[in-house]
N, C-alpha and C positions, 0 to 999 in steps of 0.2 A: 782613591786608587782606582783604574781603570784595568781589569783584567782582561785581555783575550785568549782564547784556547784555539789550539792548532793539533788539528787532529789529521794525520796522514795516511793513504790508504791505498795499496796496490793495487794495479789493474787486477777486473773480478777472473780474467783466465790462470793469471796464475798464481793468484791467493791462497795460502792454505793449501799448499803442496806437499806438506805434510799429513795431511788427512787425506790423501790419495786412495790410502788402502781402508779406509771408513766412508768414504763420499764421494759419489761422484762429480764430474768439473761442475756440472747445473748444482748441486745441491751443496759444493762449498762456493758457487758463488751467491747461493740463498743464504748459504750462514753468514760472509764477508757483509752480506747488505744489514739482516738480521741484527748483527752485532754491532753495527753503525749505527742504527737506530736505537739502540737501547744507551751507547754512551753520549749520540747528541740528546736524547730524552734526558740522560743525566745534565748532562751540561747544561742544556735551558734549562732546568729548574734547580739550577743552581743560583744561591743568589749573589753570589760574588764572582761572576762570568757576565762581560758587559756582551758578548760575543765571539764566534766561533768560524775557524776557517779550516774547511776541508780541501788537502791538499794531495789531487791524484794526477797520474796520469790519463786515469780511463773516464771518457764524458760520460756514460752512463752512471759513474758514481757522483762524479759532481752534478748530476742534475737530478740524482737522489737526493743530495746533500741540501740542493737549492730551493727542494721542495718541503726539507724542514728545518727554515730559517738560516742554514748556514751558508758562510759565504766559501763558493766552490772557488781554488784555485788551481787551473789548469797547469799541472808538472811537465817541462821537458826533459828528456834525462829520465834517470832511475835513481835510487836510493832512496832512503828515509830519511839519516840527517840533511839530505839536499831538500826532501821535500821541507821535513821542518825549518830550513832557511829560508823557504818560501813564505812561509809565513811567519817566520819574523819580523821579517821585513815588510810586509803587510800589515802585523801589529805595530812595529815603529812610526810605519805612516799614520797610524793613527795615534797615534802619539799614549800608549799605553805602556802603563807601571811597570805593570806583572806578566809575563807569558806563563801562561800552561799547556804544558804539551801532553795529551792523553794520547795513546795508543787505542786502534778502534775494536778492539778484542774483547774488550773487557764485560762480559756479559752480567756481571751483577754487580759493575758501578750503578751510585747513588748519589744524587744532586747534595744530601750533607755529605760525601764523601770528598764531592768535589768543592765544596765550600770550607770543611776542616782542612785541607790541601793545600789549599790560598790562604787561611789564614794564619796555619803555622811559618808562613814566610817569612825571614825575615827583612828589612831595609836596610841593605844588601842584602840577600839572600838566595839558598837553595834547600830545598824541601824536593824529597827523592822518594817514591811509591814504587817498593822492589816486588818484583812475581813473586811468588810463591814457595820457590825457591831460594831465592836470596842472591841470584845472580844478577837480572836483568832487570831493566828500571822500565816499567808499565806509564808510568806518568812522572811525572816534574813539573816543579813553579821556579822560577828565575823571575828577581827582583835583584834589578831592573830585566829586562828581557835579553840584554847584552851582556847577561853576568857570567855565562859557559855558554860556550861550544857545547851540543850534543852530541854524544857517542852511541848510541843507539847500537846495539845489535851483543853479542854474545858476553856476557861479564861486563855488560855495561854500567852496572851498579858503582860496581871499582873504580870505574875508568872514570866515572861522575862525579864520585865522591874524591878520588884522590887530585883530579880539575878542578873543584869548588877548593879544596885544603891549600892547594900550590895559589893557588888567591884571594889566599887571605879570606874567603868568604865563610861565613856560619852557612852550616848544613845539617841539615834533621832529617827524619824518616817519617814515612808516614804509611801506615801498617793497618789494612784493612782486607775482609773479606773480597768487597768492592774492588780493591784497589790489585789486590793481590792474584787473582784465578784470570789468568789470562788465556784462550783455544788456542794453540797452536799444533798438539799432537793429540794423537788416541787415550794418550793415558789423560790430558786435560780434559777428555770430553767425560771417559769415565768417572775422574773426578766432580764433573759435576752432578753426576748419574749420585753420587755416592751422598751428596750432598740434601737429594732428592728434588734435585732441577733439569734435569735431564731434557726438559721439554724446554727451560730457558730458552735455550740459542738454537735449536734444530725441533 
């Protein structure tokens, strides 16, 4: 089986526009990079990830991206599920099993987090890694890589799981630390304050 990860990533001016009133623009585009680095760190040392494609608008993230190991793919347009069709179809060209799609947020993903992920998939399948709250889906494996459309964005959990059930596909969860604390607001950052990682990601 050949897995690739597609991992998506907004332009750094308007990232984390919700941490406005915690950070200033320089210092959430130090977290946005920050926290890229720590889920491609997961990713490379994960060992059922053949490769990894970062999919932005903004060239200063893909030539972060380019500098560790991942392959940058230049977004026109805007959204997330458009970006992650970019790299679908970038993993189809290479003719891969498995897509995983990680979100670049996740400050205390772990290469076996990303390896238990992939291997709960199953042939057909979908394996869904929800926030922390139980609404939005932080990462996904799709087997084959054409198995769902992604819905990315608010209650996407639902929207993924009841797409995987309308076809017929086996779908599981996959429930971790790692997988689960994702930056988006004040209270996630406290959250990780609370955890005693506060210095993780800022």
């Amino acid at each position: 089986m050949t897995t690739l990860a597609v991992v998506p990533v907004q332009r750094l001016e308007s990232a984390k526009s919700r941490l406005a009133g915690r950070l200033t623009p320089r210092e959430r585009s130090a977290l946005v990079l920050d926290l890229l680095e720590r889920v491609l760190g997961a990713l490379r040392s994960a060992a059922l990830v053949e490769g990894v494609f970062v999919v932005s608008p903004d060239p200063a993230v893909l030539e972060f991206a380019d500098g560790r190991g991942a392959s940058g793919i230049r977004q026109v347009g805007r959204g997330l599920n458009e970006a992650i069709e970019l790299g679908r179809a970038q993993a189809l060209a290479r003719a891969a099993d498995t897509l995983l799609v990680v979100l670049a947020d996740l400050p205390l993903l772990s290469g076996s987090d990303v390896d238990a992920l992939v291997a709960a998939c199953d042939d057909p399948g979908v394996v869904l890694a929800p926030d922390r709250h139980g609404r939005g889906t932080n990462a996904m494996a799709l087997r084959p890589p054409t198995a769902l459309p992604t819905a990315f964005g608010d209650g996407s959990l639902e929207r993924h799981r009841i797409a995987a059930t309308a076809r017929g596909l086996p779908v599981c969860e996959y429930r971790s630390r790692g997988t689960g604390l994702d930056l988006d607001t004040g209270l996630d950052l406290d959250e990780l304050g609370r955890l005693g990682l506060a210095n993780a990601a800022i």
